[in-house]
KEPA-494673 format. One line per field, with one value per residue (C-alpha): residue number from 1; x, y negated, z negated; chain. Coordinates in nm, 4 decimals. Last residue first. Example, Ala and Ser with C-alpha at 12.3 -4.5 7.8 and 13.67 -1.06 7.14 Angstrom:
pos <- (2|1)
c1 <- (1.3670|1.2300)
c2 <- (0.1060|0.4500)
c3 <- (-0.7140|-0.7800)
unit <- (A|A)
***
This chain:
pos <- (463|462|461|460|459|458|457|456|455|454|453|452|451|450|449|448|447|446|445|444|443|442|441|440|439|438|437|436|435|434|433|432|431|430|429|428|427|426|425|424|423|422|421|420|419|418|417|416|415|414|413|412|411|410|409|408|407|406|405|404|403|402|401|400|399|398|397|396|395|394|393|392|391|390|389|388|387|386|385|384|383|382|381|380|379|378|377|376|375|374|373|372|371|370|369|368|367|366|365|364|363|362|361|360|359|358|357|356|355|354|353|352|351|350|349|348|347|346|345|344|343|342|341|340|339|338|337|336|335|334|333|332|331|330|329|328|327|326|325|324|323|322|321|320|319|318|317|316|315|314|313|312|311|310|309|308|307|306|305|304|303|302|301|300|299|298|297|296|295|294|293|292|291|290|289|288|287|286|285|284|283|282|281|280|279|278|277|276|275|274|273|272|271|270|269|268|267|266|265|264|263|262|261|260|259|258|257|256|255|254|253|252|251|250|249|248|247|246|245|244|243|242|241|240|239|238|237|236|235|234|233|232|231|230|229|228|227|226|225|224|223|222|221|220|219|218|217|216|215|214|213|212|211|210|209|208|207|206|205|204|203|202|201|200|199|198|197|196|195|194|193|192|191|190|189|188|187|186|185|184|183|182|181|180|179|178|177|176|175|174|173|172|171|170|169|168|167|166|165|164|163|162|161|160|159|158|157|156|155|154|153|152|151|150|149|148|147|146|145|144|143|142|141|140|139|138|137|136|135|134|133|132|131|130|129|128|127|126|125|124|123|122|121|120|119|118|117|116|115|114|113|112|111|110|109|108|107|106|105|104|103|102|101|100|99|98|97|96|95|94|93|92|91|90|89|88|87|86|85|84|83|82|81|80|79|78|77|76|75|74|73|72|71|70|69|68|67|66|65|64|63|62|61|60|59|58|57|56|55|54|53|52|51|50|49|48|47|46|45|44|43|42|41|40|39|38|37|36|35|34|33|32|31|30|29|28|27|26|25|24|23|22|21|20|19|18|17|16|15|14|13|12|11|10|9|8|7|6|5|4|3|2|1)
c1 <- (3.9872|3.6424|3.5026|3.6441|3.6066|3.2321|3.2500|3.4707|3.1856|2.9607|3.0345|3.1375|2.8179|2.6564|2.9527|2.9353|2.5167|2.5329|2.8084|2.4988|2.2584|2.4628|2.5567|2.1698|2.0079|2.1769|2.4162|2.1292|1.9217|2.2551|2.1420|1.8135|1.5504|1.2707|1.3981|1.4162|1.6459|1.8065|1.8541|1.9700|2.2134|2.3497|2.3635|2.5972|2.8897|3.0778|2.8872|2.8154|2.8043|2.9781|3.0874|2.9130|3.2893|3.3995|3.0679|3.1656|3.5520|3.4279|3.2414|3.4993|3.7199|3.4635|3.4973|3.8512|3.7986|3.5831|3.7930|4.0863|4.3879|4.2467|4.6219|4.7325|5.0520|4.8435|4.6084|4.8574|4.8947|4.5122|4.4460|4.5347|4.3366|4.0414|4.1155|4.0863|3.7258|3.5420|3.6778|3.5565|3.2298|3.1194|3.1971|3.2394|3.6193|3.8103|3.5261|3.4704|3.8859|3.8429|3.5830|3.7659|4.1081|3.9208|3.7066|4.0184|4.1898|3.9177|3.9316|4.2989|4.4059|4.7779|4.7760|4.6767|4.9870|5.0923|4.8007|5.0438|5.1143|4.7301|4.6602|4.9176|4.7795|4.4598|4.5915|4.7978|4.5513|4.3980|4.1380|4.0257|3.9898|3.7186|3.5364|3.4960|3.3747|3.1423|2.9776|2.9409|2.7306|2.4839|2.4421|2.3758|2.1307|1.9068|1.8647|1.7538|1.5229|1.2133|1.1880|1.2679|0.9981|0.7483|0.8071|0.7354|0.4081|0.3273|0.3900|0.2434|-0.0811|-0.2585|-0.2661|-0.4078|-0.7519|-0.6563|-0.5689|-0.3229|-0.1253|-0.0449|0.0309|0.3004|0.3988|0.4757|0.6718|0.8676|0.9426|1.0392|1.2983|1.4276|1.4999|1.7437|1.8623|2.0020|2.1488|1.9503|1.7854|2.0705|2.2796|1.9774|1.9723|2.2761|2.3483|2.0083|2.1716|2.5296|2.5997|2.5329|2.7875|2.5336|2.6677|2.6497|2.2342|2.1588|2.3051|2.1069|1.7787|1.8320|1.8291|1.5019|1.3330|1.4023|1.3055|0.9321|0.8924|0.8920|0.6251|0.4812|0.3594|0.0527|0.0039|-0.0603|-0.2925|-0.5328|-0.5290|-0.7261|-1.0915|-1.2165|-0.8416|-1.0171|-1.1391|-0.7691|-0.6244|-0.8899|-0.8893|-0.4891|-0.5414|-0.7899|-0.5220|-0.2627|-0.3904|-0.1887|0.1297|0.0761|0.4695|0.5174|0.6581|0.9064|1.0983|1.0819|1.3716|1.4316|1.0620|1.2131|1.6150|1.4511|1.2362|1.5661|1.8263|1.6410|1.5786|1.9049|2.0543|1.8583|1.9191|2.2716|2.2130|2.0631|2.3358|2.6027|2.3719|2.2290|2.6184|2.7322|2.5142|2.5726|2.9832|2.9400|2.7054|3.0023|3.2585|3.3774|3.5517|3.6981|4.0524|4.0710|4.0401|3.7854|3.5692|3.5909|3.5128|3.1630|3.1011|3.1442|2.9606|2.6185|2.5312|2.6421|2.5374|2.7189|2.7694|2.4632|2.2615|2.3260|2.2945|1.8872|1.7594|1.9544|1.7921|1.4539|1.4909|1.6301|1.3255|1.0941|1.2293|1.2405|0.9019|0.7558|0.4929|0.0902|-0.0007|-0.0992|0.0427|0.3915|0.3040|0.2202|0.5992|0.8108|0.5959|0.6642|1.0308|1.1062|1.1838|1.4665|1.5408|1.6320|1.8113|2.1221|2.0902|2.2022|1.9366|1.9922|2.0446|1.9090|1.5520|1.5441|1.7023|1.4755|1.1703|1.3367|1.3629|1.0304|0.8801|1.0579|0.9130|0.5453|0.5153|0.2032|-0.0020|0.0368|0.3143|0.1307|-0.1965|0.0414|0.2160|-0.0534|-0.2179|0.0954|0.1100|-0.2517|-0.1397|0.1631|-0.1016|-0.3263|-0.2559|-0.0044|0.1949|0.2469|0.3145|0.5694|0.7526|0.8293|0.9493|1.1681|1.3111|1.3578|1.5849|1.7411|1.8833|1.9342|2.1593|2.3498|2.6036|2.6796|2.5100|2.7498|3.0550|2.9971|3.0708|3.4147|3.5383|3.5102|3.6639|3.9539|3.9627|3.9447|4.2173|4.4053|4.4671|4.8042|4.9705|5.2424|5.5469|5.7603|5.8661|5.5406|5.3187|5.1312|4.7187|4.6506|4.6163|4.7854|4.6618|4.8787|4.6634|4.6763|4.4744|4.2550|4.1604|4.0652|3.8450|3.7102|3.5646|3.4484|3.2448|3.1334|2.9803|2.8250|2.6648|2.5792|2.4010|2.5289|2.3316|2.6290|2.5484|2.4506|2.6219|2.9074|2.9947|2.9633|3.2046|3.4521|3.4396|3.5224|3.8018|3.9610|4.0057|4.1624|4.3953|4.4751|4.5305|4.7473|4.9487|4.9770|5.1484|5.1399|5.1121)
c2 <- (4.5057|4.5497|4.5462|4.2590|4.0393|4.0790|3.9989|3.6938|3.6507|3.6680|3.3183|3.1634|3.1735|3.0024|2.7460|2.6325|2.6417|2.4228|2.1566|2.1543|2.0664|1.8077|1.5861|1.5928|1.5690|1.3363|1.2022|1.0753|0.9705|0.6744|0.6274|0.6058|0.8126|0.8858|1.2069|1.1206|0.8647|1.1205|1.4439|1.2226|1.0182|1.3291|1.5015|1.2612|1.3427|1.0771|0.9638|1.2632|1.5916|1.8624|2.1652|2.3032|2.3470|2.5686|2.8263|2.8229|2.9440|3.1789|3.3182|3.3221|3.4895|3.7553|3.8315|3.8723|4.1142|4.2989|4.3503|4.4068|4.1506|3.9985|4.1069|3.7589|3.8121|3.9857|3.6748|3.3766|3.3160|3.2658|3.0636|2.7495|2.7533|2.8778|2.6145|2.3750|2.5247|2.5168|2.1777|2.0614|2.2517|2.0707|1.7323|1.4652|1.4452|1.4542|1.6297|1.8710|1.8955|1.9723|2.1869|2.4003|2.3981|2.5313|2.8318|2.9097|2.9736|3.1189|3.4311|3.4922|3.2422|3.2747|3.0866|2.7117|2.5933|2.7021|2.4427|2.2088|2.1227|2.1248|1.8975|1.6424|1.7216|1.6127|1.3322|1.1927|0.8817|0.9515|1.2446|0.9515|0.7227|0.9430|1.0568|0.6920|0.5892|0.8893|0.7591|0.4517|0.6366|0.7477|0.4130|0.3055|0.5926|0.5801|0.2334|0.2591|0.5372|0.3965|0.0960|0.3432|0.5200|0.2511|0.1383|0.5322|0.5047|0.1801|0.2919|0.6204|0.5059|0.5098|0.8850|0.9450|1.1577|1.4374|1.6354|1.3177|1.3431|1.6785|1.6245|1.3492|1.6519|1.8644|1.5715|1.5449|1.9191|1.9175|1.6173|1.8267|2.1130|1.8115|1.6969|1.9830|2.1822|2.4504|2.4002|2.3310|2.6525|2.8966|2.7361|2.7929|3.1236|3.2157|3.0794|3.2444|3.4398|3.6609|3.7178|3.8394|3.6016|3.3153|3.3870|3.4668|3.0874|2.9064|3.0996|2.9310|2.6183|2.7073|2.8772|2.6014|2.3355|2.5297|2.5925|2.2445|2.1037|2.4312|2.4541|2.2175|2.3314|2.7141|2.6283|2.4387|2.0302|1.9060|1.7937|1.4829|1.3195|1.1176|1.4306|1.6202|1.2502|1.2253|1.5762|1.5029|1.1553|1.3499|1.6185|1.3627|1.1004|1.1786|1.1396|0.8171|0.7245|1.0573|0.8468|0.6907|0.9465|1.0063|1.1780|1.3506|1.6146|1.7274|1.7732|2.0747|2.2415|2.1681|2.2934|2.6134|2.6285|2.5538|2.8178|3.0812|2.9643|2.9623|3.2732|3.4224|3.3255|3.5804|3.7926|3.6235|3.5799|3.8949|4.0191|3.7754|3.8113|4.1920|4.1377|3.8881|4.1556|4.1164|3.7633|3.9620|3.7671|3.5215|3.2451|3.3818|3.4493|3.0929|2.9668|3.1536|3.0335|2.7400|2.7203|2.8371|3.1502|3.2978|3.2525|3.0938|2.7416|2.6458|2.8914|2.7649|2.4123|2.4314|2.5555|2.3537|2.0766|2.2105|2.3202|1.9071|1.7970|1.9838|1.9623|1.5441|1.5268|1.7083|1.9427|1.8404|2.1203|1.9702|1.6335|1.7659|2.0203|1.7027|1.5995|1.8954|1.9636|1.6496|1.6987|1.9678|1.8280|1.6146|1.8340|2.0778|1.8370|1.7720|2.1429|2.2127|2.4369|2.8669|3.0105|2.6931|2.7431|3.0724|2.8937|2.5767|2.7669|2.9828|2.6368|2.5220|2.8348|2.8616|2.5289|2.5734|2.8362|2.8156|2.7457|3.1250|3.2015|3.2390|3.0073|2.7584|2.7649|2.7739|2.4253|2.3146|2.3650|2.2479|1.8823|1.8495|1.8532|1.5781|1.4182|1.0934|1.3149|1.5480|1.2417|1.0947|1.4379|1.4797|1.1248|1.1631|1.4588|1.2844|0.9710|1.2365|1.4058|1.0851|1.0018|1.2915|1.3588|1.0823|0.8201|0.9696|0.9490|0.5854|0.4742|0.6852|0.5676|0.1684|0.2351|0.4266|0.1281|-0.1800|0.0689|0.0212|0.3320|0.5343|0.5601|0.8223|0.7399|1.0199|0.6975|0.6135|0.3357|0.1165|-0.0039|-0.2842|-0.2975|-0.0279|0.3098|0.3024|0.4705|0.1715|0.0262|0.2761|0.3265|-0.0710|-0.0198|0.2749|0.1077|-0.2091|-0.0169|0.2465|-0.0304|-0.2213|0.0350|0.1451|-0.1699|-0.3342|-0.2631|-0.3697|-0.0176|0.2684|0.1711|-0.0325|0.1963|0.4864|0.2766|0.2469|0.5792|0.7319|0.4706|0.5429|0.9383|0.7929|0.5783|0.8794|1.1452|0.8017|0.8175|1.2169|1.2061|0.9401|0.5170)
c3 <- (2.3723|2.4053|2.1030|1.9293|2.2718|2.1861|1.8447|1.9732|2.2663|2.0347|1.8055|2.1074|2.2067|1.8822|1.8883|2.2614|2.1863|1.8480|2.0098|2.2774|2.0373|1.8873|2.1686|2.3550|1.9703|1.7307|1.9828|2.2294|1.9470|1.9512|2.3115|2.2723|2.3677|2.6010|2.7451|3.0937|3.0048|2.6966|2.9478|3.2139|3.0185|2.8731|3.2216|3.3549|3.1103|2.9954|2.7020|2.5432|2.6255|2.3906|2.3977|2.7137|2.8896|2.6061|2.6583|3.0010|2.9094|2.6391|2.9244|3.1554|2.9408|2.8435|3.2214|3.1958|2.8641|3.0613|3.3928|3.2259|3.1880|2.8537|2.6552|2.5695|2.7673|3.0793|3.1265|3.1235|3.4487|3.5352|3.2585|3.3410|3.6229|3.4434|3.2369|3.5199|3.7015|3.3787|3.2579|3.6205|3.6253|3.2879|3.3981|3.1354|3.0944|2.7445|2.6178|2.8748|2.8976|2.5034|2.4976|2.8026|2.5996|2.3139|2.4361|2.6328|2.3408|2.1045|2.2965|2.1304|1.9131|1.9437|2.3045|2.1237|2.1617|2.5072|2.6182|2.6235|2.9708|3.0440|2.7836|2.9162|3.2483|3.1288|2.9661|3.2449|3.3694|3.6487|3.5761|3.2712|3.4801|3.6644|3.3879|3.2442|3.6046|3.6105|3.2830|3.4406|3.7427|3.4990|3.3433|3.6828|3.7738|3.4632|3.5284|3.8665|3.7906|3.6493|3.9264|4.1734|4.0687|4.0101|4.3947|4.4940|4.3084|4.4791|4.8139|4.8248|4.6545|4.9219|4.9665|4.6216|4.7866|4.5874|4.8947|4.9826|4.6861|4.7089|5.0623|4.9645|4.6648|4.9654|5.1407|4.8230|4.7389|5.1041|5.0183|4.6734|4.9176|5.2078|4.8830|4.6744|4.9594|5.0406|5.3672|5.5350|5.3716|5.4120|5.8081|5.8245|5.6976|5.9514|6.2354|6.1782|5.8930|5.6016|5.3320|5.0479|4.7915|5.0633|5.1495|4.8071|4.6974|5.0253|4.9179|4.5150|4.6498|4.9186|4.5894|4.3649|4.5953|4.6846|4.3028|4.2173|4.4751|4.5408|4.1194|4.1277|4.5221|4.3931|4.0690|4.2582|4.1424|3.8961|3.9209|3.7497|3.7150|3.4055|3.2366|3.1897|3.0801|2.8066|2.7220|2.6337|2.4688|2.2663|2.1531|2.1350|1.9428|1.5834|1.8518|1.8531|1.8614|2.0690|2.4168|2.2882|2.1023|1.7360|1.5885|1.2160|1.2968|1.6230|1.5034|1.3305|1.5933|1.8244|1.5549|1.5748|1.9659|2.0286|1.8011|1.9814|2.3158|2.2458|2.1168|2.3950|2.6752|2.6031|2.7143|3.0376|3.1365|3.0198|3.3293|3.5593|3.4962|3.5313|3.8413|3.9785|3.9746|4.2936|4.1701|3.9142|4.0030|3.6992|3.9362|4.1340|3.8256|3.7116|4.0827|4.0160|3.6549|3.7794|4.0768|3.9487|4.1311|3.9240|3.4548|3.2251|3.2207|3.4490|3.2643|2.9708|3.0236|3.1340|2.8289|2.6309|2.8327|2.7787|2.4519|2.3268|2.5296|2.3854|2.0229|2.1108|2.2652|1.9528|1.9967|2.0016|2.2192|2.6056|2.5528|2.4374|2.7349|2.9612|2.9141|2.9513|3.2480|3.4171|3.2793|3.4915|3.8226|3.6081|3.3928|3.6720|3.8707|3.6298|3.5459|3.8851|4.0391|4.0981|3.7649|3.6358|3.6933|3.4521|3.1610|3.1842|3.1902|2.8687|2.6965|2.8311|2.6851|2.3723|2.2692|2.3790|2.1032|1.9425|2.2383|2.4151|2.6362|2.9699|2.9011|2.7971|3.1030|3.3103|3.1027|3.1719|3.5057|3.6052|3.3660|3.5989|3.8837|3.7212|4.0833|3.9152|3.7229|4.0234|4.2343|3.9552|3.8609|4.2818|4.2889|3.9759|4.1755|4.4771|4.3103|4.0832|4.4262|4.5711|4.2873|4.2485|4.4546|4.6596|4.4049|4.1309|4.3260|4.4124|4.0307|4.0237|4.3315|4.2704|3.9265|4.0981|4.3504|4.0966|3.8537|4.1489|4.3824|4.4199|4.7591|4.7962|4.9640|4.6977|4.5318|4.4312|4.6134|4.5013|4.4926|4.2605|3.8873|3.8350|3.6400|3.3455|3.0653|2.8800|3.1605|3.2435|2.9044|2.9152|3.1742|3.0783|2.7896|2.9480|3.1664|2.9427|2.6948|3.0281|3.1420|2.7733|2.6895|2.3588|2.0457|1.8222|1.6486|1.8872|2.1865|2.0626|1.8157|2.0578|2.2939|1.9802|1.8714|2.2575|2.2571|1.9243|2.0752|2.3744|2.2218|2.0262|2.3128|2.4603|2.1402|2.2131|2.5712|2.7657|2.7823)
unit <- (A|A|A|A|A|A|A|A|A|A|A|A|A|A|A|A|A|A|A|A|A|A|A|A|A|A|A|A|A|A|A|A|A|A|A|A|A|A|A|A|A|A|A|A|A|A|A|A|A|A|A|A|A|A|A|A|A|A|A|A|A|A|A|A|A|A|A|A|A|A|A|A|A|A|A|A|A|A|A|A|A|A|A|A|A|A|A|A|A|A|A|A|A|A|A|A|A|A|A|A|A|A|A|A|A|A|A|A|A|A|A|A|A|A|A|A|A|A|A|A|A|A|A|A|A|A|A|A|A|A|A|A|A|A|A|A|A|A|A|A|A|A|A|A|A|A|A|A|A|A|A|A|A|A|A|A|A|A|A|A|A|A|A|A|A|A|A|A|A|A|A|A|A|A|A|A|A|A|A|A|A|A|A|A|A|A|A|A|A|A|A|A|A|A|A|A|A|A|A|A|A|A|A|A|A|A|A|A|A|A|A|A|A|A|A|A|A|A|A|A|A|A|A|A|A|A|A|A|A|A|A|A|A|A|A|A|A|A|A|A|A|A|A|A|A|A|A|A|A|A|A|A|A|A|A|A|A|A|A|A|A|A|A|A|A|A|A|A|A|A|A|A|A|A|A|A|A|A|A|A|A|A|A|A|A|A|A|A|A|A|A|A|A|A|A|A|A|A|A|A|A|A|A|A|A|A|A|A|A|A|A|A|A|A|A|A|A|A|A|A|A|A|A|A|A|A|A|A|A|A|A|A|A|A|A|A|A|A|A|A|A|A|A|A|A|A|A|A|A|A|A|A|A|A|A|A|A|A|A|A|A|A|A|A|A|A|A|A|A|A|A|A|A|A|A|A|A|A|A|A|A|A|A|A|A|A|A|A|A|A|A|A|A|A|A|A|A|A|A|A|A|A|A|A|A|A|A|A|A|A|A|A|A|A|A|A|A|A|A|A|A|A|A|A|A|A|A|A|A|A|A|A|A|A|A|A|A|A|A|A|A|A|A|A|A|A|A|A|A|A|A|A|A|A|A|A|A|A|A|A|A|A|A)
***
């Protein structure tokens, strides 16, 4: 099946597996399973491997499925294996407690959601989002100790946080490849720069519909939330002496710095040793493993070192569901890049061309839908766009950066099911599923619209 009765298949499907999620109470790995499955099916991917009659070989629906679940443990998994290790030790020394107690002391108690959601912003410029919750939440979590805010409005600030940057703002690669495509790939400052301002009211609107999506849904870990102030002095009293200031923060700040190190060291076109080195020491894994070994001396100076073993058991234990449901949501992405609806969206993306900024807003939102990945609608409707530049009149520098920012604020709108970062946000978050969709979904719908919103007055302007 093609063309628009497939668009509608697909459309049912997405109801049905949120049905089966959030009503029928059916786990999600096994809800995303069955669901891409089936899409994969009317979609026409075989059931064994064939060949076309150009002689090329196209997987089963076994293999694509197969493909799509290993992806996520070759990109992310050991990534949000380390960084659940790094929020464990630092949970486990009192040293998430230090940087919260900093934090507050920075921004002042009354407004503890505006700093994890600007945190969030700042890490991201460098860090996958996917991997910035994840070394953030630690803090996320001993502020909602620390003041008495809701988990949900810190979490739903934090991952906001988090998104924009990674849609908006180099050296993320998105934005980045975006710029290519268009040709102002020189003009990355220009793209930087919109980037942070296109930015604020997405982080504006989040923060809104995050202080009032926080009083609607309880997470798990805020049911005796009338305790928190004692529960806090409690924890602070038990560790006897928290850890110094510097090695609280060295175990995240150390990753972010390498990962951000290995960026700087490609934008600025250096080479040799020292590129490689950056590069090594940069990639996601190899900085969230020294954050690791420097949270293993962490535990050591508090006189912890024996728990290694059982802490990094309760870890695993904590992520492994978190990863599989993570890595079904990959499998629905990936049928979904086999089956023709993309390209059917991509051949008639003509019919959306009369709505100036809007258009590539659209197309983006739609291939994030349709898709999961973020960088991957990015990346595509830049690629559609390219050609089309000069007819609808965005062929100057500004108005081609504006294009890349109404592309990235597209490609935030929304993440659900298929997109790994929704499962991360609500594991990590302490909430269902179906909470999920109240706060994950709809906060970022909030952001793609709130940017959007600008970027038209900006487009306005400079046309």
């Amino acid at each position: 099946m093609t063309g628009i009765p497939f668009l509608i298949v697909f459309i049912i499907a997405i109801i049905v597996m949120i049905f089966m999620i959030s009503k029928l109470k059916i786990h999600p790995f096994l809800s995303i399973l069955l669901v891409s499955l089936v899409l994969g099916v009317i979609g026409g991917i075989p059931f064994a491997a064939v060949t076309d009659a150009d002689g090329n070989t196209i997987d089963g629906i076994a293999t694509v499925i197969g493909s799509g679940f290993s992806s996520t443990f070759s990109s992310i998994g050991i990534v949000i294996i380390f960084g659940a290790m790094i929020g464990t030790f630092l949970e486990a020394t009192g040293a998430a407690l230090k940087l919260a107690d900093m934090v507050v002391k920075l921004v002042g108690p009354r407004h503890p959601e505006l700093a994890i959601e600007l945190m969030g912003w700042v890490v991201s410029i460098p860090v996958f989002c996917d991997s910035g919750f994840v070394v953030l939440n630690p803090i996320r979590k001993a502020m909602v100790k620390r003041t008495g805010a809701s988990s949900v409005a810190m979490t739903v600030c934090l991952a906001a946080g988090l998104y924009c940057s990674h849609v908006f703002i180099p050296p993320t690669p998105g934005p980045i490849a975006a710029a290519n495509t268009l040709g102002i790939g020189n003009n990355l400052l220009l793209v930087m720069g919109l980037g942070l301002l296109v930015s604020i009211p997405a982080l504006v609107g989040a923060w809104f519909y995050a202080r009032f999506i926080g009083k609607k849904v309880k997470a798990n870990d805020e049911m005796n939330s009338g305790e928190v102030v004692q529960t806090y002095e409690e924890l602070v009293a038990s560790y006897g002496k928290l850890p110094s200031g510097f090695m609280s923060v060295a175990p995240i700040l150390v990753p972010i710095v390498l990962m951000a190190l290995s960026n700087v060291a490609s934008l600025a076109g250096w080479s040799g040793g020292l590129l490689t080195a950056c590069t090594f020491l940069g990639t996601p894994i190899v900085a969230l493993a020294v954050g690791v070994v420097i949270g293993i001396i962490l535990l050591v100076q508090s006189r912890m070192g024996e728990k290694l073993y059982d802490l990094t058991n309760e870890t695993l234990k904590t992520v492994g569901p978190i990863l599989f449901v993570t890595a079904a949501g990959s499998v629905l992405g990936k049928i979904i890049s086999e089956t023709s609806l993309v390209d059917f969206i991509t051949e008639h993306a003509n019919l959306l061309e009369g709505i100036g900024i809007f258009f590539p807003f659209l197309i983006a939102a739609i291939l994030k839908t349709a898709q999961g990945s973020s960088t991957v609608a990015i990346t595509t409707t830049a690629g559609i766009m390219a050609p089309l530049m000069g007819a609808l009149g965005m062929d100057s520098t500004v108005m081609s950066a504006l294009c890349v920012m109404a592309i990235g604020a597209g490609a935030m709108t929304v993440s659900h099911a298929n997109d790994s970062y929704f499962w991360v946000v609500t594991n990590f978050g302490g909430m269902t599923p179906d909470q999920g969709y109240k706060t994950q979904t709809a906060a970022t719908l909030v952001e793609g619209i709130c940017s959007i919103l600008l970027i038209f007055i900006l487009s306005l302007i400079f046309r």
